[in-house]
C-alpha positions as CSV (number, residue, x, y, z in Angstrom):
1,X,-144.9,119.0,180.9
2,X,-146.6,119.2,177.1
3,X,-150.1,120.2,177.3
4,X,-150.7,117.4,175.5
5,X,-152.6,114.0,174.9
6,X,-151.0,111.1,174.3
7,X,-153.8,108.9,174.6
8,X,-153.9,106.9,171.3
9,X,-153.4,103.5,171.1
10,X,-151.7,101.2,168.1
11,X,-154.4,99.5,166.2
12,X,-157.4,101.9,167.4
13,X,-160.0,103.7,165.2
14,X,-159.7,107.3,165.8
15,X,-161.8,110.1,164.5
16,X,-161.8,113.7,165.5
17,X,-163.6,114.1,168.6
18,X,-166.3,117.4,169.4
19,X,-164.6,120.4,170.9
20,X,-161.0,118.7,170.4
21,X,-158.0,121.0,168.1
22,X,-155.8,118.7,166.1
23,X,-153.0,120.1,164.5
24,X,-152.3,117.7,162.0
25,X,-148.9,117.5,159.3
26,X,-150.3,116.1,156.1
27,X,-146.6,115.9,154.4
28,X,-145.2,117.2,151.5
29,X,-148.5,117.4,149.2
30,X,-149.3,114.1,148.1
31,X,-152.1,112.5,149.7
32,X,-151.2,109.1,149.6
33,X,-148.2,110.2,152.2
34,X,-150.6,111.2,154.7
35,X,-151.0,108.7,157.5
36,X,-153.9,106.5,158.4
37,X,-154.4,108.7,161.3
38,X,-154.1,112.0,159.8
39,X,-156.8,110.5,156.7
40,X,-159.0,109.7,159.3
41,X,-159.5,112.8,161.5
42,X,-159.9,114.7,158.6
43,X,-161.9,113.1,157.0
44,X,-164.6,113.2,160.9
45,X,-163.7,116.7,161.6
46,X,-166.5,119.2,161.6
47,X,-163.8,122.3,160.2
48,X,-160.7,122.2,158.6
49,X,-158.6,125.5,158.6
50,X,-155.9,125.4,155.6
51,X,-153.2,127.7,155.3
52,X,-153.1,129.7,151.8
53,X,-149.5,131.5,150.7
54,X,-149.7,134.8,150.4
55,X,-150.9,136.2,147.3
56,X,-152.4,132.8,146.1
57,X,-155.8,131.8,145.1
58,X,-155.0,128.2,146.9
59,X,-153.8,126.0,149.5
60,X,-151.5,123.1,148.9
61,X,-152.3,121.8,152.1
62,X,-155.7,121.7,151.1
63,X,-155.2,120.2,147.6
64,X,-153.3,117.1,149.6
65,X,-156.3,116.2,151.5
66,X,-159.1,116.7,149.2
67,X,-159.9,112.9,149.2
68,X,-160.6,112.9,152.9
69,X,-163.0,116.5,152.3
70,X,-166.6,115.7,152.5
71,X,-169.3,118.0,154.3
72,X,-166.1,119.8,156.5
73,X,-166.6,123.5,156.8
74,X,-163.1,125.0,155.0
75,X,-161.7,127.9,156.2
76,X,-158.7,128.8,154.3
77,X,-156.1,131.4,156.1
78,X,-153.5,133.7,155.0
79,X,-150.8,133.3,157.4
80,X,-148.5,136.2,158.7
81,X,-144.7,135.6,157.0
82,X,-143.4,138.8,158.3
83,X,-140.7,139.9,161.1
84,X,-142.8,142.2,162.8
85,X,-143.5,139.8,166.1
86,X,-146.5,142.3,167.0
87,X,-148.8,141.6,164.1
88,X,-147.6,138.2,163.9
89,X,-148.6,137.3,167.2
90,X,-152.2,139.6,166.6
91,X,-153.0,137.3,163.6
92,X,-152.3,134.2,165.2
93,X,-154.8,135.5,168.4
94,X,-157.6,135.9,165.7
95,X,-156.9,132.6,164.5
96,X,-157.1,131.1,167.9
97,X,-160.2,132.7,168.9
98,X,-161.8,131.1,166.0
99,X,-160.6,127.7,166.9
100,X,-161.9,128.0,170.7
101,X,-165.0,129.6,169.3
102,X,-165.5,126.3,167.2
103,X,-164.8,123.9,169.9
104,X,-166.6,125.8,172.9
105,X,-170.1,125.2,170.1
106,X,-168.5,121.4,170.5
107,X,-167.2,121.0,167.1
108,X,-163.7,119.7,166.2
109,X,-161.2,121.4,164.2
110,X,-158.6,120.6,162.3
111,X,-155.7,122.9,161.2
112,X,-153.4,121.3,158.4
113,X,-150.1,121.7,157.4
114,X,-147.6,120.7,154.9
115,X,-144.6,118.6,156.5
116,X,-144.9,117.7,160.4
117,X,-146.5,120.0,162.7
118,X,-143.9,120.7,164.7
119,X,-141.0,121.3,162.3
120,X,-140.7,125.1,160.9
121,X,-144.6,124.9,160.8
122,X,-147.5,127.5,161.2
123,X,-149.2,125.2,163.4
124,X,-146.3,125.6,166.3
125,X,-147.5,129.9,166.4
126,X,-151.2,128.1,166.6
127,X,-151.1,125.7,169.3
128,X,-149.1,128.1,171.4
129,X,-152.2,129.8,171.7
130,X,-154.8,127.7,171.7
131,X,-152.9,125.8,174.4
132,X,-153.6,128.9,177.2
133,X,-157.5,128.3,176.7
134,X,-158.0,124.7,175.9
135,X,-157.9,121.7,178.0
136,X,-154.8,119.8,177.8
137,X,-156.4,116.4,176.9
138,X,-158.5,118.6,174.0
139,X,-155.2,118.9,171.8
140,X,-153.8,116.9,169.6
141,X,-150.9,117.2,167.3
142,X,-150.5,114.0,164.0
143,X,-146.8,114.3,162.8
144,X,-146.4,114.5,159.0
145,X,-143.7,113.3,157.0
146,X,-140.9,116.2,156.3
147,X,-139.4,117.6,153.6
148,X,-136.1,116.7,154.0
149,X,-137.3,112.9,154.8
150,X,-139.1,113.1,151.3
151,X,-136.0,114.0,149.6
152,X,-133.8,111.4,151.2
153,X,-135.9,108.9,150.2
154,X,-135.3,110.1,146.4
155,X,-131.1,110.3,146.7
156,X,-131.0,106.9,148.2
157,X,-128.6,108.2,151.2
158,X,-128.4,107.1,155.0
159,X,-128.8,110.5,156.8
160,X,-127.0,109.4,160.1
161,X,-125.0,106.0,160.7
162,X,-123.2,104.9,163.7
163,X,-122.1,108.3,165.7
164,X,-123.0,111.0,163.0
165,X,-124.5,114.3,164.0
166,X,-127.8,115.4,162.0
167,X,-128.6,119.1,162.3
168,X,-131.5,120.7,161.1
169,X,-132.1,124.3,160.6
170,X,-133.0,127.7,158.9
171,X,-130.5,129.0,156.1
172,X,-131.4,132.4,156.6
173,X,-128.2,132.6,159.1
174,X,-125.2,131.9,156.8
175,X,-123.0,132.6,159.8
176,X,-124.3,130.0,161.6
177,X,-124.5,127.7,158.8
178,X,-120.6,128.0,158.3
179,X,-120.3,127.1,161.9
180,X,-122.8,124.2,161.5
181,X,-121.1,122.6,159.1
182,X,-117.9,122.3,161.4
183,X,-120.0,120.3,163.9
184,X,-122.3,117.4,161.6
185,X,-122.0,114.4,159.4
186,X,-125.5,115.9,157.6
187,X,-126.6,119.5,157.7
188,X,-130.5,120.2,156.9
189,X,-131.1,123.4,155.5
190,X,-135.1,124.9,155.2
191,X,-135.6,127.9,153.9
192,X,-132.5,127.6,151.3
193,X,-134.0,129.2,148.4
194,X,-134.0,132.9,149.5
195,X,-130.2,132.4,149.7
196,X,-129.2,130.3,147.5
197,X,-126.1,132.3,145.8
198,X,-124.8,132.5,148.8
199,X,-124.8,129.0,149.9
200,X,-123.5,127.7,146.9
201,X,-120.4,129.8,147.2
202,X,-119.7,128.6,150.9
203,X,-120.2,125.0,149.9
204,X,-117.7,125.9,146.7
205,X,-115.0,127.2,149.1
206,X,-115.7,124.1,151.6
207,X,-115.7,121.3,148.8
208,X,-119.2,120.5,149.4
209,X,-120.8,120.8,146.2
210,X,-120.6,117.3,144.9
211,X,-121.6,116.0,148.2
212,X,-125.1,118.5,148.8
213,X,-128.6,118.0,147.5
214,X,-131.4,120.1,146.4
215,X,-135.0,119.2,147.1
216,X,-137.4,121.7,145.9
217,X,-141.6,121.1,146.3
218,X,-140.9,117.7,146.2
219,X,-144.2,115.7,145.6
220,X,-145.9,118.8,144.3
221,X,-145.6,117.5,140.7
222,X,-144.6,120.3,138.0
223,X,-142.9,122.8,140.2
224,X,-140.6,119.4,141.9
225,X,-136.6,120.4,141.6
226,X,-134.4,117.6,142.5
227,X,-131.0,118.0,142.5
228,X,-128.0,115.0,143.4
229,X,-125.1,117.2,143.1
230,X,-125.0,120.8,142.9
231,X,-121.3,121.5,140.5
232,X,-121.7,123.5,137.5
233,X,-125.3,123.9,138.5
234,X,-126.7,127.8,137.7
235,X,-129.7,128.5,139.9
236,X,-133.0,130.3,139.1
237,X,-135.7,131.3,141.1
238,X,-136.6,128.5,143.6
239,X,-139.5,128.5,145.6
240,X,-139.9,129.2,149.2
241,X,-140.0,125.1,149.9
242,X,-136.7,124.3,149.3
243,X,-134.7,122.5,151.3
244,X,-130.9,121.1,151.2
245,X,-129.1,117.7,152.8
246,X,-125.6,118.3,153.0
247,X,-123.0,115.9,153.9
248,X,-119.8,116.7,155.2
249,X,-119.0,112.9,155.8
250,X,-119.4,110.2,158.3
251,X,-117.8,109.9,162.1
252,X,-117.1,105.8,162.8
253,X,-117.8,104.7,166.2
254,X,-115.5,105.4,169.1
255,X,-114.6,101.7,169.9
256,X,-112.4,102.9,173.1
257,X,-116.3,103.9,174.7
């Protein structure tokens, strides 16, 4: 069973409570998407830890809750993006230990994080540690709204009806991306930019251009790419945060069930 608790109730006032880790998804970097909840432990936590890409100066997760930052203590982190499991899992130890220092001294902390928590999100590396050495009913986890939710919204487009499969996954494995796309009605890809050549020509040879989208830092003002059909389209560099719905078509109800 989760390590987790469930405790909240509809309609409640909740604020961050001492010695207690939230891990909390503050969604794709607008802070008027963040929910009541996640606005409110925030803005009562005694430390917020923010994640910082490497090689910049800032933190988008950050930036997205700056209206809920008041007398917080920030600690902004450079997360490991590497292969090397190793160092990975030293960094993410570190990180840990200054959570459970903070809440042993009774103070609550908050770790924040673009999207939802639990969905291709530093948070999952940190509450897999933190989870060995703190009380179950002294974690907490706020889900976020997604990417790929945020860029639905813009296209307009049901992502499942009646029997249709939704799959969600990396697009690092182009292998298993082929495959996927044998077995769903709508294929989620994260991670997209890094391979984006490639993708493009195995949704050429599948007829799938017309029918895919493009979502780029959506909400994140001036670097936002939307895209409603991907034909003809010559990519640049994308950032890291792009993500691509992909419909392959829908599968009617099986009225002989």
């Amino acid at each position: 069973m989760s390590k987790l608790n469930h405790n909240y109730l509809p309609g409640c006032s909740v604020t961050a409570q001492p010695g207690h880790f939230y891990a909390v998804g503050v969604g794709p970097g607008c802070s008027d998407l963040l929910t009541l909840r996640a606005a409110a432990i925030i803005a009562s936590a005694d430390v917020i830890i923010a994640p910082q890409a490497k090689g910049s100066s800032h933190s988008l997760a950050l930036e997205a809750v700056q209206p809920f930052i008041d007398k917080q203590e920030i600690v902004q982190v450079n997360y490991p993006m590497s292969r090397n499991n190793a160092l990975t899992q030293q960094r993410w130890q570190k990180l840990a230990a200054t959570v459970l220092d903070n809440c042993g001294r009774k103070r609550s902390v908050v770790q924040v994080t673009l999207g939802d928590p639990l969905i291709f999100a530093t948070s999952s590396y940190l509450l897999a540690e933190v989870t060995e050495h703190l009380a179950a009913d002294h974690i907490h986890i706020v889900p976020g709204i997604s990417a790929f939710q945020t860029g639905a919204c813009r296209f307009g487009e049901a992502l499942t009806l009646q029997e249709d499969r939704l799959t969600l996954m990396s697009a690092t494995d182009l292998a298993a991306v082929a495959e996927a796309l044998d077995h769903c009605e709508t294929l989620i890809l994260y991670k997209a930019g890094g391979v984006i050549n490639e993708l493009l020509s195995l949704l050429q040879q599948r007829n799938l251009l017309g029918s895919s989208r493009l979502i780029s830092c959506a909400d994140q003002r001036d670097d936002e790419l939307i895209l409603a059909n991907l034909e003809g389209w010559q990519p640049g560099e994308l950032n890291y945060m792009t993500t691509m719905i992909i419909h392959t078509g829908r599968r009617v109800w099986d009225e002989t069930k």
